[in-house]
C-alpha positions, 0 to 999 in steps of 0.5 A, a space after each residue: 434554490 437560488 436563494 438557498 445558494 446565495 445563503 451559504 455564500 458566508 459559509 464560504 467566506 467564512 472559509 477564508 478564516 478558517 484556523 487551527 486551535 487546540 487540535 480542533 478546527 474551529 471555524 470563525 465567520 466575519 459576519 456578526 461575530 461568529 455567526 454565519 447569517 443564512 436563509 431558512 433552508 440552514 436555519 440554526 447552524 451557529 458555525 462557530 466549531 467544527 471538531 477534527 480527530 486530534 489523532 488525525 491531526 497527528 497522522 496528517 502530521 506524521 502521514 506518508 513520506 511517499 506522499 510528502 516526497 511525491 508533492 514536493 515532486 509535483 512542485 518542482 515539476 510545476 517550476 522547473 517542468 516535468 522532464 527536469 525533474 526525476 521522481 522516484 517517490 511513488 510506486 505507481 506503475 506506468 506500464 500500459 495494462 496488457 491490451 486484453 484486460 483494456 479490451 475485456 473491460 470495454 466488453 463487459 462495460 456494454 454487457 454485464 449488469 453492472 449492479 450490487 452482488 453478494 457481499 464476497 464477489 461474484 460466485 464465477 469470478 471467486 471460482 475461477 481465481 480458486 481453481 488459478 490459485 489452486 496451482 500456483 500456492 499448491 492447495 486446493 482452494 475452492 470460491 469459498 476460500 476468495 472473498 474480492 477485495 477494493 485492492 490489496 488496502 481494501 483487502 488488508 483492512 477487511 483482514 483485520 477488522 475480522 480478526 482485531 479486538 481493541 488493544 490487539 497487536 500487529 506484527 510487522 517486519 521492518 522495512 514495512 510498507 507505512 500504511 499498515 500502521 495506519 490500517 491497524 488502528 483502523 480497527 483498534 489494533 497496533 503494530 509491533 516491529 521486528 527489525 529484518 536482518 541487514 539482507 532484509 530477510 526476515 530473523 526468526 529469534 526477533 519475530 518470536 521475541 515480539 510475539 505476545 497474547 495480544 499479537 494476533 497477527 503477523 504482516 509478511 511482504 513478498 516480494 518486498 516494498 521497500 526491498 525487493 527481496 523475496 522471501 525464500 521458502 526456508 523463511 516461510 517454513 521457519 515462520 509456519 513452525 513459529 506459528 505452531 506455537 502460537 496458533 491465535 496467531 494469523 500471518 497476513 502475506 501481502 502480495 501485489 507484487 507477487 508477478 513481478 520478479 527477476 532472473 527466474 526467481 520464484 515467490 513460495 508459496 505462503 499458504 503451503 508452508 504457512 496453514 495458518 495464513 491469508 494471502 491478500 493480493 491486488 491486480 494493482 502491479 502485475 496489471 498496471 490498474 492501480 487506479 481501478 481498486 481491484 484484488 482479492 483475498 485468499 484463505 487457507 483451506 485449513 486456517 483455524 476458524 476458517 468459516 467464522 474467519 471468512 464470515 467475519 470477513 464477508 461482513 466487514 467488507 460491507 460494514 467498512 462500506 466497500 460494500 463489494 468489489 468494483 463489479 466490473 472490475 471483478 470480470 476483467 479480472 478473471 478474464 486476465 488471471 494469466 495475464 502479466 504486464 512485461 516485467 522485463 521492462 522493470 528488470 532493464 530499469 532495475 539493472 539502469 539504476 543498479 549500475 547508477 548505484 554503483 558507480 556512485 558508491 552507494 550499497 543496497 541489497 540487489 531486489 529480487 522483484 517489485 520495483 524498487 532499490 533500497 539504499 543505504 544512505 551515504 550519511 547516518 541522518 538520510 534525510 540529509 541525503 534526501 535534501 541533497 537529491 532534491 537540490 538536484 531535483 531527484 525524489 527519494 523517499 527517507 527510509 525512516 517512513 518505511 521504520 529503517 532510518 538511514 535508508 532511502 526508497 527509490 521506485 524505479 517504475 519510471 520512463 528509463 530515461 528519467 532513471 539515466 537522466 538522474 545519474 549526474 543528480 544522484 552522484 552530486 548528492 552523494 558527494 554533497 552529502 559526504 562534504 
């Protein structure tokens, strides 16, 4: 074993002289010519090229603005410390988890047999959700109407590898979340955009001038990431007569954000008003347990295809290789269904930076829940406003990653004192930019 170690030492080196060509990534070593020397247990590796998807490439170039803002946080921390720099670039949740879901998983870690299960879940767990969700979305679902997920990313993905040939369209509505372009060329599809109107609420005449035979299905966000806003029942009964039209159609409500709201508004209910729905959701925001990759899938009772649709979905959260839903993650879920981190934390934060806004004249659309303001930039080209605001050591992410240039995100689930110790910041970069 020592020796076979020791063998792949040029492989390493070779590392070090590792360039990009052509779109491919070619691997070049210093020992004889290109040629890595290594013992037996390798023997026949030439290691002169290994290829990268040139379309990854292009999605690594053209990847997440969050992420991009969020590293170049993490650099700024690093020089100037993490308490002199304000970063408003992910939505990672930093409210602590409610205590009984800490406490139900340290219960069920010592008790529960903590191997494989069926495909969907745990029969109990999607019984108990179904009997939840019955009441809050005013249908009556059964456990056969869940299929849990690997989080809301997981459960988008596992909708639309059931659904999607090659070719097929996805509808979004701009301002839209940036992955769900990723996630339908995952599995051959591609995203079509209808522009919100200046409310960030959803315009009828422009989702219905997008759809084509080949839009299979239509993404909704409510709450909204980057707006807030909710969505009011009248959209979603406009949507649902829409879609009569179009019944090959299937509209995706993505809901992670569903529990945090604000000033006692209430979200509608999508599988009510839309039949021709699936609402996929995560305990990612309204738990705080981002990190632990935990969500669900709900069908409509009355979904065309349903028992096709749902199957489709039960083997493509295998054949993805999720394989199922984190095990123990599914019981503390349905130990916590009533379960909320304390939103009224977020709304005092909304409320901080709302007043920031506007003493630095900045506009946007007061959010009706998530955690996060969308404003407009004081300068056509955001990114000019962006760069402001990190001169000021202030993250924002441009709104152009989210398909609306001239707005920029802030995600304020952040220490409140980080939300008041960016205000000089913020009313600088306005300036700046104006200059």
């Amino acid at each position: 074993m020592q020796n076979t170690i020791t063998s792949l030492f040029p492989v390493y080196k070779a590392l070090k002289h590792t360039h990009f060509m052509s779109g491919a990534f070619t691997f070049v070593s210093p020992v004889h010519s290109g040629r890595c020397l290594l013992s037996s247990a390798v023997k026949g590796f030439k290691g002169v090229v290994m290829s990268v998807s040139a379309k990854m490439l292009q999605f690594m170039e053209n990847a997440s603005w969050i992420r991009k803002m969020f590293e170049e946080g993490a650099r700024l921390k690093s020089v100037h410390g993490p308490d002199n720099v304000f970063d408003f670039s992910l939505g990672n949740p930093d409210i602590p988890p409610p205590s009984h879901a800490l406490e139900s998983m340290a219960t069920h870690a010592r008790t529960m047999f903590h191997g494989y299960m069926a495909n969907a879940g745990y029969a109990d767990v999607r019984s108990s959700i179904a009997v939840h969700l019955s009441g809050m979305y005013e249908v009556a679902l059964t456990g056969d109407d869940i299929i849990m997920s690997c989080g809301a990313g997981g459960g988008l993905n596992v909708v639309l590898k059931a659904v999607l040939d090659p070719g097929d369209e996805v509808l979004v509505l701009a301002p839209y979340f940036v992955e769900y372009g990723f996630y339908a060329d995952n599995h051959g599809g591609k995203i079509v955009v209808a522009q919100c109107d200046e409310q960030f609420l959803p315009n009828m005449d422009k989702i219905a001038e997008k759809i084509t035979p080949r839009t299979k299905a239509i993404i909704i966000n409510t709450p909204n990431n980057p707006t807030g806003r909710v969505y009011p029942e009248s959209i979603l009964r406009g949507i649902g007569e829409l879609i009569k039209k179009h019944p090959h159609v299937v509209v995706i409500s993505d809901e992670p954000y569903r529990a945090i709201v604000y000033d006692k508004r209430e979200v509608p209910s999508v599988l009510k008003h839309i039949p021709n729905s699936v609402v996929v959701t995560s305990a990612s925001k309204e738990l705080s347990l981002a990190g632990e990759r935990i969500g669900y899938i709900a069908v409509s009772p009355v979904l065309a295809q349903k028992k096709e649709i749902v199957g489709a979905m039960i083997l493509a959260t295998r054949i993805l290789g999720f394989v199922n839903a984190p095990a123990l993650m599914q019981k503390v879920l349905a130990d916590c269904l009533d379960e909320r981190v304390d939103v009224e934390i977020y709304r005092r934060r909304r409320d901080v930076m709302k007043a920031i806004f506007d003493d630095a004249g900045l506009r946007y659309a007061s959010p009706d829940g998530a955690f996060y303001l969308f404003v407009q930039s004081p300068v056509e080209d955001e990114l000019t406003f962006c760069n402001a605001l990190v001169d000021e050591r202030v993250l924002a992410v441009p709104g152009r990653g989210f398909g609306c240039p001239g707005y920029v995100r802030f995600a304020y689930c952040v220490d409140e004192g980080i939300i008041k110790g960016a205000a000089p910041g913020i009313k600088k970069a306005v300036e700046k930019s104006l200059i």
